[in-house]
C-alpha positions in Angstrom: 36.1 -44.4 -110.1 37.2 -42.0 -113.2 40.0 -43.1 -115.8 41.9 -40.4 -114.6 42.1 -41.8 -111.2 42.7 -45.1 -112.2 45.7 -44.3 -114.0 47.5 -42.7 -111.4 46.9 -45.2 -108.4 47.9 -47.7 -111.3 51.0 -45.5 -111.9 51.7 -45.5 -108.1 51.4 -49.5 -108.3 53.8 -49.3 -111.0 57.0 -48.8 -108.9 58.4 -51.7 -106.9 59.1 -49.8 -103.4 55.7 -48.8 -103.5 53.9 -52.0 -104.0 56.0 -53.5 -101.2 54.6 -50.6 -99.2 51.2 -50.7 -100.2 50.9 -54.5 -99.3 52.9 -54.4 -96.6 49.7 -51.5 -95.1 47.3 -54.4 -96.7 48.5 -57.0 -94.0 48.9 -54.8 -91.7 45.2 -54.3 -91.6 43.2 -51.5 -90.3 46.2 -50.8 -87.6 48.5 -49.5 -90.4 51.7 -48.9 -89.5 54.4 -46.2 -88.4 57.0 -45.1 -91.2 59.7 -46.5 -88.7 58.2 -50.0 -89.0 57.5 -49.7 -93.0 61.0 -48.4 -92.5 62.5 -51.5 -90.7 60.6 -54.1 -92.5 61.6 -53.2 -96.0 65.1 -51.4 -95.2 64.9 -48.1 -97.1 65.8 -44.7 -96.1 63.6 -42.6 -94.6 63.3 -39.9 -96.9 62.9 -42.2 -99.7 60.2 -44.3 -97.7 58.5 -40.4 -97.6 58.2 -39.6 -101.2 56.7 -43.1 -101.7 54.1 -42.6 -99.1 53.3 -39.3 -100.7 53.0 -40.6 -104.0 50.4 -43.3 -102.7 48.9 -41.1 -100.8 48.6 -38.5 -103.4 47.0 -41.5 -105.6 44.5 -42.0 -103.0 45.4 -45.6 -102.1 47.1 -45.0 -98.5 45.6 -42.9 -95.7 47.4 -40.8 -92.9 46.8 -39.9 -89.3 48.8 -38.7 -86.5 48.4 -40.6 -83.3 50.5 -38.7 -80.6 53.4 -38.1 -82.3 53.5 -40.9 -84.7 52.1 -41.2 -88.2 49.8 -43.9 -88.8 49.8 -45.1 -92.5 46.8 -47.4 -93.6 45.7 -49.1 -97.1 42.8 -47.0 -98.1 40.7 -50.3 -98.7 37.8 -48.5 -100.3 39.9 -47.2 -103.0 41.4 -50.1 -103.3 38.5 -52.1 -103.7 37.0 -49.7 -106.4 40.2 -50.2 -108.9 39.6 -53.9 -108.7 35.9 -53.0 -109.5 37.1 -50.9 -112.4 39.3 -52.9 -113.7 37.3 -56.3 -113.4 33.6 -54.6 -114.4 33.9 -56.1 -117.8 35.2 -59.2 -116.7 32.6 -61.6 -118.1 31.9 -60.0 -121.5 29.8 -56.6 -119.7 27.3 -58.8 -117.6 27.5 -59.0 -114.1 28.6 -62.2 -112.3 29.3 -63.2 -109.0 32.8 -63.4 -107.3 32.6 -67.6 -107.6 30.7 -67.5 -111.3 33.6 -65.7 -112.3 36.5 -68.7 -112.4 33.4 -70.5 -114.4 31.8 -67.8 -116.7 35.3 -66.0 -117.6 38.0 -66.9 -119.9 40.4 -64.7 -118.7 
């Protein structure tokens, strides 16, 4: 993942509504979920709701698909898992460790 990128699905992160929304598409799991139940679940209007999924989407860290007539939103986990990467691939002083060496090894 590029700085660039980073940055912006950071900057996405950065606003409240939309880290509601993006973790509310985390536990939703690879079903996603319909703006009308994003919608419902975190009480915003729907054209607010829009921009935000535009935003995220435009940062690369949700996904869209029409099923029928609905939109499906989903948390793009891939991406997702490659700004953890990039943010945590200096995490114990440049070497590499393991997930559970990490608690041990870092003193972060």
């Amino acid at each position: 993942m590029e700085s660039k990128d980073v940055v912006q699905a950071l900057a996405a992160l950065a606003h409240p509504l939309r880290l509601e929304v993006f973790r509310a598409l985390v536990v939703a799991g690879g079903d996603g979920l319909t703006p009308g139940v994003i919608q419902e679940r975190l009480d915003v209007a729907p054209a607010t709701l829009s921009f935000h999924l535009k935003e995220l989407a435009t940062a690369g860290l949700v996904t869209q698909e029409r099923a029928s007539r609905n939109l499906i939103y989903r948390a793009a986990y891939e991406n997702m898992n490659s700004l953890l990467s990039y943010l945590t691939e200096n995490c114990c002083q440049g070497v590499p460790c393991a997930a559970e060496a990490v608690s041990d090894t870092c003193k972060c």
